[in-house]
C-alpha positions in Angstrom: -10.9 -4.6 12.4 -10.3 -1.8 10.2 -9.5 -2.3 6.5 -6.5 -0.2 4.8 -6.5 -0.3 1.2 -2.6 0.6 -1.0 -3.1 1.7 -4.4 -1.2 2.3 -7.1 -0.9 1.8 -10.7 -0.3 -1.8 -11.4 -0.6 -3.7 -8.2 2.8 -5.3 -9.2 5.0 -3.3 -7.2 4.9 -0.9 -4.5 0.9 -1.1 -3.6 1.8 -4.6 -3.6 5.1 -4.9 -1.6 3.1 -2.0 0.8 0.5 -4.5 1.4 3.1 -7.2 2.9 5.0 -5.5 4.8 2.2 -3.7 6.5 0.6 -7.2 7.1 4.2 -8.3 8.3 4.0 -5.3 10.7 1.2 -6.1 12.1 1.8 -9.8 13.0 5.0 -8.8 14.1 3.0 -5.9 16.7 0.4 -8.2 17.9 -2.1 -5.8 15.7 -3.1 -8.3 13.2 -6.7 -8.2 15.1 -6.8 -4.7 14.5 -5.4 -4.0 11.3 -5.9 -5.6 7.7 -4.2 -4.0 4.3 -5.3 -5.0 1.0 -3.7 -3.3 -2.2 -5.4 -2.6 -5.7 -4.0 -0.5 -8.7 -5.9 1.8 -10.7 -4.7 0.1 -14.0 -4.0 -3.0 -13.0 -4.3 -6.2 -14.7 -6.9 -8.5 -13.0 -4.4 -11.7 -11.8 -0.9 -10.7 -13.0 2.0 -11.6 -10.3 4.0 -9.0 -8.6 7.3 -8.2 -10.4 10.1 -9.8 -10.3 12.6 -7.1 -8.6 9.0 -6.8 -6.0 9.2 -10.5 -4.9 13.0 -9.8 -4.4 13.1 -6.5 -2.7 10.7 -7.8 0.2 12.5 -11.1 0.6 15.1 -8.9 3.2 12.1 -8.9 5.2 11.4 -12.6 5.1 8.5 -12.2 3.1 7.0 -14.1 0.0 5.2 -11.8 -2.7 5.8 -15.0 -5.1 1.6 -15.9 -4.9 0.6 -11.8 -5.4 -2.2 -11.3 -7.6 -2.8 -8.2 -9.0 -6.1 -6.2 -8.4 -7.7 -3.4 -10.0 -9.5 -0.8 -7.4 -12.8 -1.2 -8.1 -16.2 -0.4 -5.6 -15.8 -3.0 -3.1 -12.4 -2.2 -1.9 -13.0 1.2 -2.1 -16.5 0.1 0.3 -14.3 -1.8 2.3 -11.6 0.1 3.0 -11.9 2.8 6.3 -9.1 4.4 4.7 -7.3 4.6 1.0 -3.6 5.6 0.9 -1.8 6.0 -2.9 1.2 6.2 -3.9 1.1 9.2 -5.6 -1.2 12.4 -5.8 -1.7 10.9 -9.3 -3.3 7.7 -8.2 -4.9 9.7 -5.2 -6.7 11.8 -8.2 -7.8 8.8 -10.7 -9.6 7.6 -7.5 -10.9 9.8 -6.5 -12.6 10.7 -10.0 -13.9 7.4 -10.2 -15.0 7.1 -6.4 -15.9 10.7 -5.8 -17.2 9.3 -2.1 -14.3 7.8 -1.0 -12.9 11.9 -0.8 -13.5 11.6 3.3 -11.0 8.4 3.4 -8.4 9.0 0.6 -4.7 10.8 0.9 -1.5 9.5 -0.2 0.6 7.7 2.1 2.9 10.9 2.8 0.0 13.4 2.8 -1.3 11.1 5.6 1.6 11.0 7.0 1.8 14.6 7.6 4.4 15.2 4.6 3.1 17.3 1.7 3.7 17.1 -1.8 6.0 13.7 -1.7 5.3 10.8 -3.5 6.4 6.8 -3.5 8.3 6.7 -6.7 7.4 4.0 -9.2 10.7 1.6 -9.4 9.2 0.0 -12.4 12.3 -0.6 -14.8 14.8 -0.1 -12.1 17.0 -2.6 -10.6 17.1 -4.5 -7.8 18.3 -2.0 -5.9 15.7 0.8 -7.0 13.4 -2.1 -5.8 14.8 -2.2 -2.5 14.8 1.0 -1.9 11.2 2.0 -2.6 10.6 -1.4 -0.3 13.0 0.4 2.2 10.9 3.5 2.0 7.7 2.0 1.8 8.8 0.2 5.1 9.8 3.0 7.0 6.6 5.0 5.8 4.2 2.3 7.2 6.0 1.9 10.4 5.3 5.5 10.7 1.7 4.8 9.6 0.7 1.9 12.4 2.0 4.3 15.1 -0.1 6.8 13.7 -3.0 4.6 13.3 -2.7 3.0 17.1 -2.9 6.7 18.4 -5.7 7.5 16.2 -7.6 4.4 16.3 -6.5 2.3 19.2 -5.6 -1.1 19.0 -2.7 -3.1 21.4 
């Protein structure tokens, strides 16, 4: 199985909302033996829950972010993970200064993706609907990513 760690800054909101629907997408694929995603911030608070507009925004997808629990990226994820995809060339830097070996494995979603200089914008203190649109985005960016991944790594 390989091991795909989101981060951001907080783990409240799009890491986390990343890391459900890319599990979502997976079950819903048949890759769920072949793909696992995790999510971590780089200054998050150890056990807080996912905001409020987060668990919202993903519930158009049937999905429950209610039990979240922050993260902050620390060694073993960063071990763990085959790759490391951040939000922003902002996170993609902090982690990269604080896990200078994880360079080989680390890009931002969209630089991964092929798309340079674009980043996932932080909804935090939007509405709702900021929410669902960075869940929107986040979604149409990780569909992109599993059909990138199957080519690149396999799987069903």
């Amino acid at each position: 199985m390989k091991n795909i760690l989101f981060v951001c800054t907080g783990n409240t909101c799009r890491s986390s909302m990343a890391e459900a629907i890319a599990n979502h997408l997976v079950r819903q694929k048949g890759l769920a033996a072949e793909f696992s995603f995790v999510s971590a911030g780089t200054g998050a608070w150890e056990g807080c829950p996912a905001s409020p507009n987060a668990i919202e925004a993903v519930k158009e997808y049937g999905l429950d972010l209610s039990f979240h629990k922050a993260k902050k990226v620390n060694s073993s994820l960063i071990d763990n993970a085959e790759l490391i995809l951040t939000m922003t060339k902002g996170h993609k830097a902090q982690v990269a200064a604080l896990f200078p070996a994880s360079l080989d494995k680390l890009y931002t979603l969209y630089e991964y993706l092929g798309y340079k200089g674009k980043d996932i914008e932080d909804p935090i203190g939007g509405d709702l609907a900021v929410y669902q649109a960075c869940a929107r985005e986040l979604k149409e960016a990780i569909e992109k990513l599993l059909d990138k991944l199957q080519l690149e790594w396999g799987g069903a």
